[in-house]
GURORO-990747 format. One record per atom (N, C-alpha, C): residue number from 1; atom name; x, y, z. Coordinates in pm, 1 decimal. Example, Ala and Ser with C-alpha at 12.3 -4.5 7.8 and 13.67 -1.06 7.14 Angstrom:
<atoms>
+-------+--------+----------+----------+----------+
| vexba | lummar |       c1 |       c2 |       c3 |
+-------+--------+----------+----------+----------+
|     1 |      N |   1319.0 |   -569.0 |    780.0 |
|     1 |     CA |   1230.0 |   -450.0 |    780.0 |
|     1 |      C |   1320.0 |   -330.0 |    780.0 |
|     2 |      N |   1285.0 |   -225.0 |    708.0 |
|     2 |     CA |   1367.0 |   -106.0 |    714.0 |
|     2 |      C |   1290.0 |      3.0 |    787.0 |
+-------+--------+----------+----------+----------+
</atoms>
This chain:
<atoms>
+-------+--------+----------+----------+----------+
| vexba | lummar |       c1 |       c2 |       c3 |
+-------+--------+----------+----------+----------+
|     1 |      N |   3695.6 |  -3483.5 |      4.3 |
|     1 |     CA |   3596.6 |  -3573.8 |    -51.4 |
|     1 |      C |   3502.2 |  -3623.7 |     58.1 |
|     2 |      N |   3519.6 |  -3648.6 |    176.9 |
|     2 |     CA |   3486.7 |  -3701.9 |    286.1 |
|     2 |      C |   3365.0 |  -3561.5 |    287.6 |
|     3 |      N |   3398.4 |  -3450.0 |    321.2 |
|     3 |     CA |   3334.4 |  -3334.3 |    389.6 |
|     3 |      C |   3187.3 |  -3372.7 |    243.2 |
|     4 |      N |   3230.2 |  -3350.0 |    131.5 |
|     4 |     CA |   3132.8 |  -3360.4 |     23.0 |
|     4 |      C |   3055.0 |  -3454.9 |     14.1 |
|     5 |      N |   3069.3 |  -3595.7 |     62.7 |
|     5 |     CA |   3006.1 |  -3735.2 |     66.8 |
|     5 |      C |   2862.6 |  -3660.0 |    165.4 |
|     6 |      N |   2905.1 |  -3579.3 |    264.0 |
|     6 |     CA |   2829.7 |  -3565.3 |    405.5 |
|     6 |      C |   2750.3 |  -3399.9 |    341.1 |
|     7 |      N |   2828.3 |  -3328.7 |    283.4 |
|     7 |     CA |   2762.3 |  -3192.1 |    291.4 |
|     7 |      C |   2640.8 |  -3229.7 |    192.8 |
|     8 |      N |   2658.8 |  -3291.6 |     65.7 |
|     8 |     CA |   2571.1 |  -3295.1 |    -46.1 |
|     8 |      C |   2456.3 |  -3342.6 |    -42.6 |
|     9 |      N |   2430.6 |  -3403.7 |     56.3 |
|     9 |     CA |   2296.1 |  -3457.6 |    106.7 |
|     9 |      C |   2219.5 |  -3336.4 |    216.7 |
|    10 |      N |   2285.4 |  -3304.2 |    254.2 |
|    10 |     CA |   2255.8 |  -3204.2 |    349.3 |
|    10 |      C |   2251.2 |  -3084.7 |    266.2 |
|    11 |      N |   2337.3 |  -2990.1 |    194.0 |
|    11 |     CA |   2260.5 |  -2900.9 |     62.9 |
|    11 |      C |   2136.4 |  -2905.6 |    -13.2 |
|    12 |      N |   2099.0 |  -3037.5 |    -31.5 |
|    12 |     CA |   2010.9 |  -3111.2 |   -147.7 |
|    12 |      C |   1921.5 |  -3095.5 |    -50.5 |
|    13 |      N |   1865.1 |  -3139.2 |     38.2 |
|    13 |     CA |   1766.8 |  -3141.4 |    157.0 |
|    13 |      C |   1772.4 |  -2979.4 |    188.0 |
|    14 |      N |   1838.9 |  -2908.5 |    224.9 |
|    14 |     CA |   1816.2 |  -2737.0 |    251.3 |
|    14 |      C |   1714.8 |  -2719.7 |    135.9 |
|    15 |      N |   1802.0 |  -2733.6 |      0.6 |
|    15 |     CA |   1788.2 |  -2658.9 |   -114.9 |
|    15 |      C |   1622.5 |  -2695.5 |   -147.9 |
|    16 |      N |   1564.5 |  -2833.1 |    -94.7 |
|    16 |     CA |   1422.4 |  -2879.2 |   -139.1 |
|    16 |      C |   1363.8 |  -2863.9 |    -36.1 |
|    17 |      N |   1395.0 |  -2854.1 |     73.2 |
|    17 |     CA |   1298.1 |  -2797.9 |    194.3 |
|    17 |      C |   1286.1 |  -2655.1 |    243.3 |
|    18 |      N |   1366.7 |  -2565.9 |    156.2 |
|    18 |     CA |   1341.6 |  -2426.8 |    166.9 |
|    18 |      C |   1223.4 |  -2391.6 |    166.4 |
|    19 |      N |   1142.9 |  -2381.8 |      9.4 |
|    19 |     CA |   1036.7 |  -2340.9 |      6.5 |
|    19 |      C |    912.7 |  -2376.0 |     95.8 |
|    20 |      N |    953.1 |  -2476.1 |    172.8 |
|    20 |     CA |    825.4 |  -2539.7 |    206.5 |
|    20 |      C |    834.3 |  -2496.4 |    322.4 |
|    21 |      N |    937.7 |  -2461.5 |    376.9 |
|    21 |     CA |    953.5 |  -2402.4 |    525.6 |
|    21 |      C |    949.6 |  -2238.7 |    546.2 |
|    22 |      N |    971.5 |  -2163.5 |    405.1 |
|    22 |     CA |    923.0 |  -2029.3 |    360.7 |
|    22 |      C |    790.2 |  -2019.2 |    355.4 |
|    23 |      N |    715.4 |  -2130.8 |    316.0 |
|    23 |     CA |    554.7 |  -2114.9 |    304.9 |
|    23 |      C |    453.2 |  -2126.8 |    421.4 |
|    24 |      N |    544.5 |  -2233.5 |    492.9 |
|    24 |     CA |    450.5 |  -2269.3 |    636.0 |
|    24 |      C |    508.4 |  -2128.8 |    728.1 |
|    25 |      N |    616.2 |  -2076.1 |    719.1 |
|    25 |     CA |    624.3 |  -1946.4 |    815.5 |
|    25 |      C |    538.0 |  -1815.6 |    783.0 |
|    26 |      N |    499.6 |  -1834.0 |    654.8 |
|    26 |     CA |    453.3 |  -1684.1 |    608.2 |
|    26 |      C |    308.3 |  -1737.1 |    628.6 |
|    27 |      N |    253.5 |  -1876.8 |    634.3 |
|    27 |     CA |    112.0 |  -1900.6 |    658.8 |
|    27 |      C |    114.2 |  -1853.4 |    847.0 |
|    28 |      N |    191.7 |  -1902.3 |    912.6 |
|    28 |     CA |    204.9 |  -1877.2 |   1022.2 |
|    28 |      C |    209.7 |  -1743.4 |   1077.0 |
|    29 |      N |    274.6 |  -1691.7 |   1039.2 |
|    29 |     CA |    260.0 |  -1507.8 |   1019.8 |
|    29 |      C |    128.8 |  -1480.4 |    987.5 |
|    30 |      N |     86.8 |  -1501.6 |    925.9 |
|    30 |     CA |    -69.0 |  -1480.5 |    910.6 |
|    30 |      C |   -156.7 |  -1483.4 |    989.6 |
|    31 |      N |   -132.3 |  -1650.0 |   1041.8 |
|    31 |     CA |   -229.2 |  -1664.0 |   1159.8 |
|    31 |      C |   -157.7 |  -1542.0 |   1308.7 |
|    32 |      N |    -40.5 |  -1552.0 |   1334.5 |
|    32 |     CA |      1.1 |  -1471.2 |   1403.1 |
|    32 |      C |    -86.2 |  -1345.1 |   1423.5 |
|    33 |      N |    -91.7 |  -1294.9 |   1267.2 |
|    33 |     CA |   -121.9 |  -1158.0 |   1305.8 |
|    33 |      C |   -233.9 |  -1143.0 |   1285.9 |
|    34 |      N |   -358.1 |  -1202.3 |   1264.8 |
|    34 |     CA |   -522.5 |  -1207.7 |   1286.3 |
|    34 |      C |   -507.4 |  -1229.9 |   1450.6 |
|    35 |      N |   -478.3 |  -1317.3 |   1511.1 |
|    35 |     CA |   -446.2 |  -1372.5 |   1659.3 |
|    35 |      C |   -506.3 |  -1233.9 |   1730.1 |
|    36 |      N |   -562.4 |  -1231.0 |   1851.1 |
|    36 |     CA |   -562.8 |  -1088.0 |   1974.7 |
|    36 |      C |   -452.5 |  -1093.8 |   2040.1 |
|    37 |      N |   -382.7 |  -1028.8 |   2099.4 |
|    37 |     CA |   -279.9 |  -1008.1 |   2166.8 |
|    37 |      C |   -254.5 |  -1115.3 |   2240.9 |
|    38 |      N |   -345.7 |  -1084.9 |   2334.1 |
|    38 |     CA |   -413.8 |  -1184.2 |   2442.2 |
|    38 |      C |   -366.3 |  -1356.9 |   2423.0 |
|    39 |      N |   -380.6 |  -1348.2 |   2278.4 |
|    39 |     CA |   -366.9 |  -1539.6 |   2278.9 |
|    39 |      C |   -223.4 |  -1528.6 |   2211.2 |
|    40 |      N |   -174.3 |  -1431.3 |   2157.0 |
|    40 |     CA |    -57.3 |  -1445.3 |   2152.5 |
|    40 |      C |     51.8 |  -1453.2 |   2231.0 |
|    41 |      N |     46.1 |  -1340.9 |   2340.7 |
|    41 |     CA |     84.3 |  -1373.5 |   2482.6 |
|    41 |      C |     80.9 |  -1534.0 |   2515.3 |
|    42 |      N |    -80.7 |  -1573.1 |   2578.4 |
|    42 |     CA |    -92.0 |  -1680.1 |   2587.8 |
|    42 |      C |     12.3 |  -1797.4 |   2538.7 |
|    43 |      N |     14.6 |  -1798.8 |   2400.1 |
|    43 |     CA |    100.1 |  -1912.9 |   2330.7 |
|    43 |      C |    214.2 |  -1911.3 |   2368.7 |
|    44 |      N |    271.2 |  -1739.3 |   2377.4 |
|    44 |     CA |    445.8 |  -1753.6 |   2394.9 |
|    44 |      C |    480.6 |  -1763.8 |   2579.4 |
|    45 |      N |    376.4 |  -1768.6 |   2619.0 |
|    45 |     CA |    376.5 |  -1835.5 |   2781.6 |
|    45 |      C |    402.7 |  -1995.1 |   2791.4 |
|    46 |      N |    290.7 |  -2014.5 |   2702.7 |
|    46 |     CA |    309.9 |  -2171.7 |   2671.8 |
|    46 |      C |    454.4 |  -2247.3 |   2678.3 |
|    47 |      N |    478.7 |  -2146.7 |   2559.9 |
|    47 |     CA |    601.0 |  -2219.6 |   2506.4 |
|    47 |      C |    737.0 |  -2202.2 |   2621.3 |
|    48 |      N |    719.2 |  -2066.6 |   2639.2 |
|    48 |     CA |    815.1 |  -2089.8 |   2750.4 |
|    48 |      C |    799.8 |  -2159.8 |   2851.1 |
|    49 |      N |    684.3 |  -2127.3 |   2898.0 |
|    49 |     CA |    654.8 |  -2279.2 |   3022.3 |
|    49 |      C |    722.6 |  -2405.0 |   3022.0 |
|    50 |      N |    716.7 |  -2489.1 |   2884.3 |
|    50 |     CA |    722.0 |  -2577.5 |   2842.8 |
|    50 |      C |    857.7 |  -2633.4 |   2808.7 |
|    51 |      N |    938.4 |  -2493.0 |   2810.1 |
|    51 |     CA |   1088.4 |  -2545.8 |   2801.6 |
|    51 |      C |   1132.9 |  -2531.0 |   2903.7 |
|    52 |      N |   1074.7 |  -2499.3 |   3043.9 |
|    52 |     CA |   1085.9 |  -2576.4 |   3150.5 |
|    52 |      C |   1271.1 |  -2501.6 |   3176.4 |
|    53 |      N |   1369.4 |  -2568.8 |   3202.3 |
|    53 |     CA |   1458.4 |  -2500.3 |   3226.5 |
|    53 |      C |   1543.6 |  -2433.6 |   3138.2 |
|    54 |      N |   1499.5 |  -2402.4 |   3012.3 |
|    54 |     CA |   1559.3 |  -2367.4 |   2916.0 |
|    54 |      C |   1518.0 |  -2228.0 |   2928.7 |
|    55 |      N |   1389.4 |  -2159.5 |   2983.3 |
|    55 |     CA |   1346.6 |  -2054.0 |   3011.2 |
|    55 |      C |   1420.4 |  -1910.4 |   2946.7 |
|    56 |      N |   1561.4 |  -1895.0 |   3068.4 |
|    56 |     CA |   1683.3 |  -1793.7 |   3031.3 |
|    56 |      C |   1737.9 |  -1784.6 |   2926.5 |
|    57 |      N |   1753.0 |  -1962.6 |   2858.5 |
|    57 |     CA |   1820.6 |  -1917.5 |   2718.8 |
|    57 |      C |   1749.2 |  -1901.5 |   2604.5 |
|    58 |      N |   1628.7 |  -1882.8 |   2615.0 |
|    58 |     CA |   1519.7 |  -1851.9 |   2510.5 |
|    58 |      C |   1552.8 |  -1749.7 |   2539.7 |
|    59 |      N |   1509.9 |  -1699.9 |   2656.0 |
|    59 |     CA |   1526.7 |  -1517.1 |   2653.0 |
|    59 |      C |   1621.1 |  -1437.4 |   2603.8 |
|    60 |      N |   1712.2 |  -1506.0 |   2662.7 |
|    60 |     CA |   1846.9 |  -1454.2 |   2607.6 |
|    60 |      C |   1877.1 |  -1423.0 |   2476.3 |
|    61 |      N |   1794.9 |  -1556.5 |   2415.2 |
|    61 |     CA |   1842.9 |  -1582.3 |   2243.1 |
|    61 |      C |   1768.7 |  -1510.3 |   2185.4 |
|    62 |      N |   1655.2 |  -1456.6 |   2215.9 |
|    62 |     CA |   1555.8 |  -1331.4 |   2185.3 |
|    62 |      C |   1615.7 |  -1170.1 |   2211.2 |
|    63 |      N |   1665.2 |  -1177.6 |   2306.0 |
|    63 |     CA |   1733.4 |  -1031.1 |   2351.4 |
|    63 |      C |   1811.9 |  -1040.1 |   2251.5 |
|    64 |      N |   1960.0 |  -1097.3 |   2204.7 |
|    64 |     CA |   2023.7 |  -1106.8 |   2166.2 |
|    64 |      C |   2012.3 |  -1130.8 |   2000.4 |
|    65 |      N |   1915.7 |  -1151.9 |   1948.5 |
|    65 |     CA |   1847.0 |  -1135.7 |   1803.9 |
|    65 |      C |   1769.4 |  -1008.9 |   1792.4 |
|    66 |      N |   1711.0 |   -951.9 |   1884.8 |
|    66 |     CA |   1666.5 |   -816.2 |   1897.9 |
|    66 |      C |   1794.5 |   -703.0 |   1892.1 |
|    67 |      N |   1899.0 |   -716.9 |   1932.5 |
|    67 |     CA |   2023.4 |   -621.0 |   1963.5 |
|    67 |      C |   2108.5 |   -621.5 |   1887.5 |
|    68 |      N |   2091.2 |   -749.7 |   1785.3 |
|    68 |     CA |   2207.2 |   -798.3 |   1713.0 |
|    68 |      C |   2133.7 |   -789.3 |   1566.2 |
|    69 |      N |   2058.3 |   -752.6 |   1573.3 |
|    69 |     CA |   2007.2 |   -720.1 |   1417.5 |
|    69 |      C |   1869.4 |   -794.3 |   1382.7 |
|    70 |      N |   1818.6 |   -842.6 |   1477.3 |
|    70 |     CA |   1690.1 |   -904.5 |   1391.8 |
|    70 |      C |   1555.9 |   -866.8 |   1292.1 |
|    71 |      N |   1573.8 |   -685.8 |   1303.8 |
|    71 |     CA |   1517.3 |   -624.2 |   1190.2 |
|    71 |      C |   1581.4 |   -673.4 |   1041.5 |
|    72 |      N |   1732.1 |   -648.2 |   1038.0 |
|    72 |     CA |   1779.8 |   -690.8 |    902.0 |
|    72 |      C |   1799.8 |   -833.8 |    866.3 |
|    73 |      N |   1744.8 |   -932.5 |    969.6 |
|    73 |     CA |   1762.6 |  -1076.7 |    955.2 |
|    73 |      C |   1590.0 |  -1079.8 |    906.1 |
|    74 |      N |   1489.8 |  -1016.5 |    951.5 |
|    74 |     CA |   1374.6 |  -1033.1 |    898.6 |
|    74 |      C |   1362.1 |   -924.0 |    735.4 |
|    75 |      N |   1428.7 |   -849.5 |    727.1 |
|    75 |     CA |   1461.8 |   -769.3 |    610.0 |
|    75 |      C |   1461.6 |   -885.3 |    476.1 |
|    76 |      N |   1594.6 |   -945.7 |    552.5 |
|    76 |     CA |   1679.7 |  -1042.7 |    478.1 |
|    76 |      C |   1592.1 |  -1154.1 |    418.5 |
|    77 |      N |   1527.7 |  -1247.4 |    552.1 |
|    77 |     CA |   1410.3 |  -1343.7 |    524.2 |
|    77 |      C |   1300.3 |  -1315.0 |    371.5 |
|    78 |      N |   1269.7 |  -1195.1 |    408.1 |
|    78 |     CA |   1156.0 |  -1150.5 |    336.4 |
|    78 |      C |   1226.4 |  -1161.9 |    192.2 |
|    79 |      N |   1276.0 |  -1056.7 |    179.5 |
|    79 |     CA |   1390.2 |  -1085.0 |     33.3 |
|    79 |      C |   1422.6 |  -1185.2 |    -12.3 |
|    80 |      N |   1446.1 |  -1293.5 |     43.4 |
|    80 |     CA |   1465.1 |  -1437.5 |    -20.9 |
|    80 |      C |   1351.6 |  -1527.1 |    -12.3 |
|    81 |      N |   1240.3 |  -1467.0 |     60.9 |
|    81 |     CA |   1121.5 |  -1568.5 |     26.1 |
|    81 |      C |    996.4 |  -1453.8 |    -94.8 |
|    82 |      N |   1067.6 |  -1373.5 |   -126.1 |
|    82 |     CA |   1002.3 |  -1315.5 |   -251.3 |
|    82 |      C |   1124.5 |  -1356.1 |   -350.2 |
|    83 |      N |   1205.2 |  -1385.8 |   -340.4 |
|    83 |     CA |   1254.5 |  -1455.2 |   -469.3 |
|    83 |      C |   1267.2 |  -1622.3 |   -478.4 |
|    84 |      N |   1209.4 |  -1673.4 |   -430.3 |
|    84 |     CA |   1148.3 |  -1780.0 |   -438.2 |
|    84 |      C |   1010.6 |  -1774.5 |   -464.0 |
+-------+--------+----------+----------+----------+
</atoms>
């Protein structure tokens, strides 16, 4: 009962902030891919810059979503934001 007091608020919030976080990524994808290379680079310099010593484990967590399946995790994405 305890775990349910805590999960059900936290389901309810997934379940109503899905779509809206499916919509702002696929607007984002968009802009992504009009973008020139050039400023795309740019941005993901940024960002790494910016996490400062976190640098390695971005990378890492990128290698490691690249090796570990991140074609069928973007497969997957897509499929559930066309059925929504």
């Amino acid at each position: 009962e305890l775990v349910q007091k805590f999960a059900r608020p936290v389901l309810d919030f997934t379940f109503e902030a899905m779509p809206v976080i499916i919509s702002a990524c696929q607007k984002a994808y968009e802009v992504y891919r009009r973008l020139p290379l050039v400023y795309v680079e740019l941005l993901i310099g940024a960002v790494m810059c910016f996490f400062g010593g976190f640098y390695p484990t971005v990378f890492a967590a990128l290698q490691a979503a690249e090796h570990g399946g991140l074609i069928t995790l973007r497969k997957a994405l897509g499929a559930l934001s066309e059925e929504m």
